[in-house]
C-alpha positions in Angstrom: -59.1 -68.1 46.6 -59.3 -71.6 48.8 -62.8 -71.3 50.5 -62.8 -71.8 54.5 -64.5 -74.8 55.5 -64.9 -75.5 59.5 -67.5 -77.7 61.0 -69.9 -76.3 63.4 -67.7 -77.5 66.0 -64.5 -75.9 64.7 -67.1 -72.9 64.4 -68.0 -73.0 67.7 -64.6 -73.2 68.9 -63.0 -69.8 67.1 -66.4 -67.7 67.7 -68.1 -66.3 70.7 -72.0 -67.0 71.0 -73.0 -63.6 69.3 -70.6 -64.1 66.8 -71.6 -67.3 66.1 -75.2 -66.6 65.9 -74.3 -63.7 63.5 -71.7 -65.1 61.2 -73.1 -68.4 61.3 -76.7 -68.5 62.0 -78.0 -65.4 60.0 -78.4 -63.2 63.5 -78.7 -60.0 64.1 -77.1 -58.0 67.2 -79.1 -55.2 68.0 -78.9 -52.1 66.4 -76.7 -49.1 67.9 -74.6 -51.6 69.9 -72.3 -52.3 67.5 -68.6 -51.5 68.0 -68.3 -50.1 64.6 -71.6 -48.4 63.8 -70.0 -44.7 64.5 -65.9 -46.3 63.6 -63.9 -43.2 62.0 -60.7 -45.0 62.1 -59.1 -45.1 58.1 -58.3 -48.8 57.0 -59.6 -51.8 56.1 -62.7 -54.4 57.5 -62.3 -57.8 57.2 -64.6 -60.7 58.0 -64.3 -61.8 61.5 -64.8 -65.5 60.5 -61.8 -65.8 58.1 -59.8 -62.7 58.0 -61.1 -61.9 54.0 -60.7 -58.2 52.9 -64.6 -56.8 52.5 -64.8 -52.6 53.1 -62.9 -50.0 53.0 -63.2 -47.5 55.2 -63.7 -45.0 52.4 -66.8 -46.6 51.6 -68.2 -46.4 55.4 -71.1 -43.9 55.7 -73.3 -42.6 58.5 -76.7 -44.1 57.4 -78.5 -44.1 61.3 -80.1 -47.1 60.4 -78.1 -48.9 63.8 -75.5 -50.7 62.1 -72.3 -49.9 60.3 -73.3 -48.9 56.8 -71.2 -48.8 53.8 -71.9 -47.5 50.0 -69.8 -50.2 48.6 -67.4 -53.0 48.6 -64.1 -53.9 47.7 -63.4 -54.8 44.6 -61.4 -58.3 45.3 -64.1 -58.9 48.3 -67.3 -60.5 45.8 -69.7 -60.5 48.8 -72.2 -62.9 47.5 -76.0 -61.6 47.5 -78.8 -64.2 48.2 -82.8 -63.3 48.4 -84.0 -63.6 52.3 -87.4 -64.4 52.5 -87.0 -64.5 56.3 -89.7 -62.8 58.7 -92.0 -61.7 56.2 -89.9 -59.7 54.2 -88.1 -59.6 51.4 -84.0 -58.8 51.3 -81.1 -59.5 49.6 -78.7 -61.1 52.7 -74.9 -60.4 52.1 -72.5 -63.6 52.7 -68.7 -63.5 52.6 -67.3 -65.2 49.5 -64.2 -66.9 51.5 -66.4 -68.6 54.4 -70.1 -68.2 53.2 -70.6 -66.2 56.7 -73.7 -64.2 57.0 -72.6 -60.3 57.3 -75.9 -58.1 56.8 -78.0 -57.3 54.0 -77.6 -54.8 51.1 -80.7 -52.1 50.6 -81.4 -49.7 47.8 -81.7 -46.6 49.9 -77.8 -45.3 50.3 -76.1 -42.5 48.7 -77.4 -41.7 45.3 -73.6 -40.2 44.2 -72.3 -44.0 44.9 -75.1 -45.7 43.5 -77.6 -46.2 46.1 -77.0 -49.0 47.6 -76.5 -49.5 51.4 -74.4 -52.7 52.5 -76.0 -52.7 56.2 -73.4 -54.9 58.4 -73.1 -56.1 61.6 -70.3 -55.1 63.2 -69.8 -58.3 65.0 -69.2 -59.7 61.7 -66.1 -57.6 61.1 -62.6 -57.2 62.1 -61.3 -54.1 61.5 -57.0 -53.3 60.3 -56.3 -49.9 60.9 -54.2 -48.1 57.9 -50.7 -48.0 57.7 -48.7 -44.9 58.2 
């Protein structure tokens, strides 16, 4: 895999000022608003920053938390985990392994048959490719 590297300007350039605040800045759009946070569609979501494969959407889940939550990852997708000391809490914050984008932050309260973990993600950070038929 060839990481992405853009500068902020090229950043700037391909993302809108949510996006950007999101993907790049650690943000967070508000919960509920999300164009994916009740998504049935079957396929695939991708990072919106670079296009990298990161859910499926057999692992999407209805968590109500607000945001689109999923009870795993792809396989090939490596989301990097990072601690997040950030507003007086403690998190792990999930970044995409091809352009180091900020995508959400991965909790220990999701279905106990998949593990437990929920991978809480903005939807803003993600493209989604419908399946196939």
């Amino acid at each position: 895999m060839k990481k992405v590297e853009k500068t902020t300007e090229e950043w700037k350039a391909q993302l809108n000022d949510l996006e950007y605040k999101v993907l790049r800045e650690a943000g967070t759009e508000r919960a509920f608003t999300g164009e994916y946070y009740e998504h049935e569609e079957e396929g695939i979501y991708n990072c919106k920053a670079c296009g990298y494969e990161l859910f499926s959407s057999t692992h999407k889940y209805h968590s109500g938390c607000g945001w689109p939550s999923f009870w795993g990852e792809l396989e090939s997708a490596n989301i990097v985990q990072k601690g997040d000391y950030s507003h007086g809490m403690r998190r792990v914050e999930l970044l995409c392994a091809n352009c180091e984008s900020h995508l959400g932050h991965i909790f220990e309260d999701g279905p106990k048959q998949f593990g437990g973990r929920r991978y809480c993600i903005n939807s803003v950070c993600l493209e989604f490719v419908p399946k196939s038929v």
